[in-house]
VMD Tcl script that draws the C-alpha trace (Angstrom):
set ca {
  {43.35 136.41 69.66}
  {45.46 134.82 72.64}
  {47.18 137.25 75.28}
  {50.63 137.22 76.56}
  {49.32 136.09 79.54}
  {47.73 132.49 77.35}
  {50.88 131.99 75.29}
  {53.09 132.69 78.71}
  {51.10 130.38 80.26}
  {51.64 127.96 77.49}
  {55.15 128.58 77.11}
  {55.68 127.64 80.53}
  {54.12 124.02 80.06}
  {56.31 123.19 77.30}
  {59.72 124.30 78.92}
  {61.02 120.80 79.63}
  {62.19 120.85 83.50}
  {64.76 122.21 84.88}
  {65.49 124.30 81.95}
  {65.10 128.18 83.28}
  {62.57 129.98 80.70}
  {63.93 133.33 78.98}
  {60.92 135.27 79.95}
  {59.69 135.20 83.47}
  {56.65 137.49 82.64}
  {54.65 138.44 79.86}
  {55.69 141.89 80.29}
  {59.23 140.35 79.33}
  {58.48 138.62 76.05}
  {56.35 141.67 74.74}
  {59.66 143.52 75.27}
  {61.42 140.74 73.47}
  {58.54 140.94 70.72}
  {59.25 144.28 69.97}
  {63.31 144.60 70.05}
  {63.01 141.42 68.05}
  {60.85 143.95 65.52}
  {63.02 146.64 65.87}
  {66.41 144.68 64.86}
  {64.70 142.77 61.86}
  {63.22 146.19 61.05}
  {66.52 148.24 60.90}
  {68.16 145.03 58.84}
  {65.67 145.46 56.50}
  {66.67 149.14 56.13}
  {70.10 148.39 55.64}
  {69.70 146.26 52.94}
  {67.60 148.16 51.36}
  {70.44 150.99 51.37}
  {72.81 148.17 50.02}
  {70.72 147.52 47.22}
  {70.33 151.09 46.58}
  {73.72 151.87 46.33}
  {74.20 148.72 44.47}
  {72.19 149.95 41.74}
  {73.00 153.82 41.54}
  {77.05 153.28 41.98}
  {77.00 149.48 40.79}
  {78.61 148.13 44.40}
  {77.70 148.91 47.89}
  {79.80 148.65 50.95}
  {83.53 149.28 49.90}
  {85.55 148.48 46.47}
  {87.09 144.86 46.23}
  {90.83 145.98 46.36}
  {89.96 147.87 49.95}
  {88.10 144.45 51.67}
  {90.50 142.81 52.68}
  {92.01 146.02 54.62}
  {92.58 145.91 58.12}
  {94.41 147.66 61.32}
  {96.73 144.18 61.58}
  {97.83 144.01 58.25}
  {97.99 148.26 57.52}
  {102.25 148.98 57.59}
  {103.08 151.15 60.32}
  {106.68 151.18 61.04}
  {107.39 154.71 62.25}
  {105.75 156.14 65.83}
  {103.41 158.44 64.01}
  {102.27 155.40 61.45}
  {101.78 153.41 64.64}
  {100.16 156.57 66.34}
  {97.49 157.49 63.36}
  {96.34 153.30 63.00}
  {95.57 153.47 66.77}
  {93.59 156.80 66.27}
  {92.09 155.30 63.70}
  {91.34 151.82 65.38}
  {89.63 153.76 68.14}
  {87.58 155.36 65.70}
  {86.16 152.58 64.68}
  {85.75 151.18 68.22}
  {84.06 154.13 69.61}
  {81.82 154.76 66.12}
  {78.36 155.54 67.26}
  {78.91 156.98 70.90}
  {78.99 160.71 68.41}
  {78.58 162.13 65.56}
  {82.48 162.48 65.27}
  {83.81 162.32 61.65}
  {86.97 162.48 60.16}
  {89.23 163.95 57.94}
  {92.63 161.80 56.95}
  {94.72 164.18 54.77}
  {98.30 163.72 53.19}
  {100.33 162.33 50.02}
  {99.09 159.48 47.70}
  {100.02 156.39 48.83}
  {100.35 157.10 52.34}
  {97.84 154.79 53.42}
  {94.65 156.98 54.08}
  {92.34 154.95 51.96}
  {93.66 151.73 53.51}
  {92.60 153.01 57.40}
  {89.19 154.74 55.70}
  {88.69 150.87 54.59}
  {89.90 149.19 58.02}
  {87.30 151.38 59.86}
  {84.45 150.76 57.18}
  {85.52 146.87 57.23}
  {84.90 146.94 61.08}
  {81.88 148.08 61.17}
  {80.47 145.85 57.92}
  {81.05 143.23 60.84}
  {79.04 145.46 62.96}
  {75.94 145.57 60.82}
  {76.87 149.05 59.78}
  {76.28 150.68 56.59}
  {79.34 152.06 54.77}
  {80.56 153.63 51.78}
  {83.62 154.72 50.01}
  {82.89 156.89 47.05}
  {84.74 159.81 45.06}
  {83.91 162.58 44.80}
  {84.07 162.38 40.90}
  {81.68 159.39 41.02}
  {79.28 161.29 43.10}
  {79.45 164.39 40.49}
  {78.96 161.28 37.96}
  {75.57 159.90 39.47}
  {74.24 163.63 40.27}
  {74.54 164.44 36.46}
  {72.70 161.43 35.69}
  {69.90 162.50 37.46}
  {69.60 165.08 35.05}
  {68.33 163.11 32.35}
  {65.70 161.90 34.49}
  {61.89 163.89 34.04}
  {61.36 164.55 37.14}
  {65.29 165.42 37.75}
  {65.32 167.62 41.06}
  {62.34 164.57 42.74}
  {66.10 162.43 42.04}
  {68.51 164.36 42.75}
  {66.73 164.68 46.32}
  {66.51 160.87 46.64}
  {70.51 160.32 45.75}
  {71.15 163.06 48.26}
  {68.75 161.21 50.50}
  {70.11 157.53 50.04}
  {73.88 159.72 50.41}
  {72.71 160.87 53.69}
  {71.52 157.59 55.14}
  {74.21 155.08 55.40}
  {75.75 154.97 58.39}
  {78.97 156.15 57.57}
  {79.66 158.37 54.43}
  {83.71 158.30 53.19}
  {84.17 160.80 50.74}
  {87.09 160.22 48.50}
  {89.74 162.36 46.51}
  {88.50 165.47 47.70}
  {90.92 168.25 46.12}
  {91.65 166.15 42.41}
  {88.16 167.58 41.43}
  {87.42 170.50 39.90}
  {86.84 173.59 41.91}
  {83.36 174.30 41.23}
  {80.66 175.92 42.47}
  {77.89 172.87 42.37}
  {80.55 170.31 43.76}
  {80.52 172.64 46.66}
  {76.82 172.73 46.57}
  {76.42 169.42 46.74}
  {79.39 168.54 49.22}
  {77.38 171.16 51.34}
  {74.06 169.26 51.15}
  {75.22 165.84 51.57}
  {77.11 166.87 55.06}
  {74.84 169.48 55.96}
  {72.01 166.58 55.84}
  {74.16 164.05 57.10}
  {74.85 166.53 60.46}
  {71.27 167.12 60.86}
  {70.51 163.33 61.36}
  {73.74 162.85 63.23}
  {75.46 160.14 61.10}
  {78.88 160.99 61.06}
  {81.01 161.61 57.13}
  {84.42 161.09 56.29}
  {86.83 162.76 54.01}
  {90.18 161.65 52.40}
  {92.18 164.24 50.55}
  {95.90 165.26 49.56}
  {95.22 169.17 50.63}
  {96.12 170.57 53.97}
  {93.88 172.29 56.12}
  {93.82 175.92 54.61}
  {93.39 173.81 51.01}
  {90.48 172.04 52.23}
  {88.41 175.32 53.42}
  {89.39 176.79 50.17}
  {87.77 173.69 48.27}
  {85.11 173.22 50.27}
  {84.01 176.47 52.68}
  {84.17 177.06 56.12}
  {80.30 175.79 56.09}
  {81.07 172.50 55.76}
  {84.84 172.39 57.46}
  {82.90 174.02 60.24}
  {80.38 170.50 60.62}
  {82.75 168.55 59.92}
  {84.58 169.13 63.18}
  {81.38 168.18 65.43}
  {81.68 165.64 67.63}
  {85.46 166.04 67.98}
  {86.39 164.26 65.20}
  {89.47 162.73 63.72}
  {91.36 165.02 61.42}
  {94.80 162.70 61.12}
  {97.71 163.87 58.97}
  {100.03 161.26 56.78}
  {102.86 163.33 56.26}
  {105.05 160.86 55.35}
  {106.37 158.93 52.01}
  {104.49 156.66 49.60}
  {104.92 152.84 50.11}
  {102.94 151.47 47.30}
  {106.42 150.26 45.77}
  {106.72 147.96 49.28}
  {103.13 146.33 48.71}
  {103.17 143.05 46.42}
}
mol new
graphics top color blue
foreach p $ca { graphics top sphere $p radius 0.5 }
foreach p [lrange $ca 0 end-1] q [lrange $ca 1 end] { graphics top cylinder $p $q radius 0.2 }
display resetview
């Protein structure tokens, strides 16, 4: 087998002249060897959490009517519109730097799923892994782990493949029902989600005394680590002014 020092050697000779070779040592391309093997290696993880979530919630990534959603085309036409899309565009700018989260609470229609979307459509371009889901469609694939023989070996792995995209959004929190395993598992996904510091988001129409009463100062309590985003959209609907 040839060393660096051979194929540096070689390298050299074949660098037509005057062109100034990337590596100036073989110290330099082993380094390049192995960051080359860690990128293809983590892009091979992320797919493979695609094509998980592909098959358990039949998409990955974000819904269709949410990918075309964006900071520049989200309708802010009051200060604190303009205010929470800049909060929100930071968000997205800063996303990795903590473990921040966030919570975007308010009315229907007041644009919360349309900034969750902006942020998760940022970092798609990013190479990030990102996922919208409900909570009802969570409850949904939990319960079909149930009819599975070995049902608590699945459950773990749908927690598991929950826990490792990059950024979790957890949707409609509050129209579910208020019951004792939704908390459970609510719990568990953040609680594992915390532990390996990739950040979760929540979207809901309850307040802040209405979310600990849904969900438990447990997970409220994690989900402000990090300083993250809790944004309010206390203002009107404006789903009639979208064509």
């Amino acid at each position: 087998m040839k060393q660096p020092a051979d194929i540096m050697s070689r390298l050299k000779r074949l660098v037509p002249e005057g062109i100034e070779p990337a590596f100036t040592s073989p110290e330099e391309w082993m380094a390049w060897q192995q960051e080359e093997g860690r990128k293809r290696s983590e892009s091979l993880m992320r797919e493979n959490i695609a094509k998980k979530m592909e098959r358990q919630f039949g998409r990955s990534g974000i819904r269709e009517l949410h990918r075309d959603c964006s900071f520049e085309n989200y309708v802010a036409t009051t200060t604190q519109q303009k205010i929470v899309r800049e909060k929100a565009r930071h968000y997205a700018v800063d996303f990795g730097k903590t473990m921040a989260g966030f919570i975007f609470s308010g009315k229907p229609g007041t644009g919360k799923n349309h900034l969750a979307a902006a942020i998760c459509n940022e970092l798609l371009r990013r190479n990030k892994t990102v996922l919208i889901i409900s909570v009802a469609d969570i409850m949904s694939a939990m319960r079909e782990t149930f009819n599975n023989s070995d049902s608590v070996k699945t459950e773990e792995r749908l927690l598991d493949d929950l826990s490792r995209v990059d950024l979790l959004v957890i949707d409609e929190i509050g129209v579910q029902n208020e019951s004792r395993y939704e908390k459970v598992v609510i719990n568990q996904i953040v609680d594992r989600r915390t532990s390996s510091r990739r950040p979760t988001g929540m979207l809901t129409n309850l307040d802040e005394a209405g979310m600990y009463r849904q969900l438990g100062e447990r997970v409220m309590d994690r989900m402000k680590l990090g300083k993250s985003l809790n944004l309010i959209f206390d203002w009107d609907s404006y789903r009639d002014k979208i064509y």
